[in-house]
C-alpha positions as CSV (number, residue, x, y, z in Angstrom):
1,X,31.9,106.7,93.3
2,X,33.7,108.3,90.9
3,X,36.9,110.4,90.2
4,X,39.3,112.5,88.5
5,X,43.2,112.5,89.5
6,X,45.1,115.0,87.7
7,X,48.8,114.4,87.3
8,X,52.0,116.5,85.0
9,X,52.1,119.7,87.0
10,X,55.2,121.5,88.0
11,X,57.6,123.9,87.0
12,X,58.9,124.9,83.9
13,X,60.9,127.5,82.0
14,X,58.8,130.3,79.7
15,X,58.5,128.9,75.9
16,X,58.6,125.2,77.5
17,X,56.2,122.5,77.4
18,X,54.4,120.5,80.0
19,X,51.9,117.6,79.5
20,X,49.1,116.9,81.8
21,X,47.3,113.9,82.2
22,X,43.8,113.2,84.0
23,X,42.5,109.5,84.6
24,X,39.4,108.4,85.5
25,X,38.4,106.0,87.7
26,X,35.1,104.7,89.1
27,X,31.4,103.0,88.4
28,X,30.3,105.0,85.4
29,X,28.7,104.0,82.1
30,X,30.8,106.1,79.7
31,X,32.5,110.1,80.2
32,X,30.9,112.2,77.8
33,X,32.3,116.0,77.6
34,X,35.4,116.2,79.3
35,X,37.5,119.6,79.8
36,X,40.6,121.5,81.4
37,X,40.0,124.9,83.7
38,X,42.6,126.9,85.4
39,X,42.6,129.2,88.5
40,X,44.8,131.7,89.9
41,X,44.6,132.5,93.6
42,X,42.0,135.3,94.2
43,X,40.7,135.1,90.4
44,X,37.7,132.7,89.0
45,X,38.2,129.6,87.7
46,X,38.4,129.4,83.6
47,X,38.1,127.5,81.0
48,X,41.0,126.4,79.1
49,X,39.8,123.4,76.7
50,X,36.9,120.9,76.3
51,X,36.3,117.8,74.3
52,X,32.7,116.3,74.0
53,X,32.8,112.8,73.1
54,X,32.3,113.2,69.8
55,X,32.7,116.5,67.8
56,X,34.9,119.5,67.8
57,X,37.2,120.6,70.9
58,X,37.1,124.3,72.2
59,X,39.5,126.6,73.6
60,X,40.1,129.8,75.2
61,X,41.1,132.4,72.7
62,X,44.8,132.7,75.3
63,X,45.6,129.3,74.4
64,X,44.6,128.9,70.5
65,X,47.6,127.7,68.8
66,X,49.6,126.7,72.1
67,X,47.5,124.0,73.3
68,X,46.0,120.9,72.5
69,X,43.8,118.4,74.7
70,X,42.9,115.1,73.7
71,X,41.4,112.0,74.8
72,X,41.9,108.3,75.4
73,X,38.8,106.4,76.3
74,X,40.1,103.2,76.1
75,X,42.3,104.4,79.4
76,X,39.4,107.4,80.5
77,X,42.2,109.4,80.2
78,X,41.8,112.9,78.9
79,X,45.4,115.6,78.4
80,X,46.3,118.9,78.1
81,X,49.2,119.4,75.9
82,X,50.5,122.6,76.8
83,X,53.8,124.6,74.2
84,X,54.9,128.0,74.3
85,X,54.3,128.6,78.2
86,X,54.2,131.8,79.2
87,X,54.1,133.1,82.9
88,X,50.4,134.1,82.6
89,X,49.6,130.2,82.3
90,X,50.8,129.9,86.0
91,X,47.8,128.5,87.9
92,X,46.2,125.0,89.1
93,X,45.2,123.6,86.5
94,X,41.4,121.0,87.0
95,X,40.5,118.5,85.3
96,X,36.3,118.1,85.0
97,X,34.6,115.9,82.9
98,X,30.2,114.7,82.8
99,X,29.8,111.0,83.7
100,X,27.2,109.0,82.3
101,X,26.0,107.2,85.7
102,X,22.8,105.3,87.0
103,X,20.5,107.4,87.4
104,X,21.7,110.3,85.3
105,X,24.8,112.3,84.9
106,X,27.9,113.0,87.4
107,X,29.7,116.2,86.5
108,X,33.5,115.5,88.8
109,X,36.0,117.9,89.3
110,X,39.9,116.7,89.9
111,X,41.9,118.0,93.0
112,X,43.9,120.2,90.7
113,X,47.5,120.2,89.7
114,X,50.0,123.4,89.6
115,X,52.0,124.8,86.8
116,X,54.2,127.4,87.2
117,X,55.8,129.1,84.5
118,X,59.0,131.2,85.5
119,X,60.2,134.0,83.1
């Protein structure tokens, strides 16, 4: 089995910063693209960032410039660096990422974390 557990949310003022963090736990070979999405209640989920595991990261145009993920696979630990919040970022935040696994690939979600940004 494996996981994702999300952790960082909460609340902040607009212009702050929040970090989050997502750790990865399990029987898995290696984590190969691994990524950030956000949803707001009665929208769809969207992408925010992803990283492959090795090669350029991509991000929604709303966050160029404010955000920054990274990972750590010596701790299968990918983050979401998140500056100049804005209220529009409010939303739970999921952490996904594609698992190299017997038999094939395992794409997991997280259980999703919430930011709130108050103006």
């Amino acid at each position: 089995q494996v996981q994702l557990v999300e952790s960082g949310g909460g609340l902040v003022q607009a212009g702050g910063s929040l970090r989050l963090s997502c750790a990865a736990s399990g029987n898995f070979f290696r984590i190969r693209a691994m990524g950030w999405h956000r949803q707001v209640p009665g929208k769809q989920r969207e992408l925010v960032a992803t990283i492959p595991s090795g090669g350029s990261t991509n991000y929604a145009d709303s966050v160029k410039g404010r955000f920054t993920i990274s990972r750590d696979d010596a701790k299968n630990t990918v983050y979401l660096q998140m500056n100049s919040l804005k209220p529009e970022d409010t939303a739970v935040y999921f952490c996904n990422a594609d698992f190299a696994v017997w038999g094939g690939t395992k794409n997991v979600w997280g259980q999703g974390t919430q930011v709130t940004v108050s103006s």
